[in-house]
C-alpha positions, 0 to 999 in steps of 0.5 A: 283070438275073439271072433265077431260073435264073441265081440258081439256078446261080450265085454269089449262091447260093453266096455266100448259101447257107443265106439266103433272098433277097427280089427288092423290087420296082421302083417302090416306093422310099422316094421314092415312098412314098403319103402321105394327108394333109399330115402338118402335126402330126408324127402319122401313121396306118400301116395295111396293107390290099389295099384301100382304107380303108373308110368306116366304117374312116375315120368311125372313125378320124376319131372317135379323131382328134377326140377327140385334138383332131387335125384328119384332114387335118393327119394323114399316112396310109400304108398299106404294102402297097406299100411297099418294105423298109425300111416303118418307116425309110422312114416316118420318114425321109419324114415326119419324124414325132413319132408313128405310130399302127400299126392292124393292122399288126407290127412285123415288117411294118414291118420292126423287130426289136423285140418290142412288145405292143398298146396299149403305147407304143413310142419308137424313132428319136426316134418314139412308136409305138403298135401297135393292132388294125386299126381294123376290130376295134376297130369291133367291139370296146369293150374293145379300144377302150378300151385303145386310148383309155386309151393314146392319152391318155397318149402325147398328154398328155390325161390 
């Protein structure tokens, strides 16, 4: 395996010269990808943290989960600061997921090439995606939440 300096001076970076290039880690393949939860309804929740989700977090997001009438352990977590490139491509392949619901994270953090506004929803690949704030600022504010209610009943159908 090439190291920094043989990159340095040799033909990658002659071939790539101009372009930035990205080493992904090992460990992290497609294949390996961390699930919480059964994924048994098609929705899965994408969050990207260093940390594990807290418990307000969760007593928060089992609320919205609930008032969606969606059992949480039939739902499918990922949280993908650990998850190889390509984030999105990889979810939706693993999972085969009809819905993902993004709390804090972008869609460049996904690794998407699209512009997408908070609370608006977004069908891709055959998936309905819907960006949000990190569930931690939702906690904290009711408007946010409210946007975010007022979208969710709309994606699955309860209004």
């Amino acid at each position: 395996m090439a190291n920094e300096v043989q990159l340095d001076n040799g033909a990658l970076t002659k071939l790539f010269e101009g372009n930035d290039l990205y080493m992904v880690k090992e460990g992290n393949a497609a294949d390996e990808l961390h699930v919480e939860g059964s994924n048994a309804n098609g929705v899965v929740i994408v969050y990207n943290s260093t940390e594990i989700m807290g418990q307000e977090d969760r007593e928060q997001l089992n609320k919205i989960l609930a008032a969606l009438k969606l059992d949480p352990a039939a739902v499918g977590m990922v949280n993908i600061a650990n998850v190889a490139p390509p984030v999105f491509t990889s979810i939706v392949k693993h999972l085969n997921c009809k819905y993902m619901l993004v709390f804090g994270a972008t869609p460049v953090e996904l690794g998407m090439l699209v512009a997408a506004k908070r609370y608006v929803e977004l069908p891709i690949q055959g998936v309905q995606v819907l960006f949000s704030d990190s569930i931690e600022l939702l906690r904290q504010d009711a408007k946010r939440k409210r946007y975010l209610w007022d979208c969710l009943q709309i994606t699955f159908g309860l209004k």
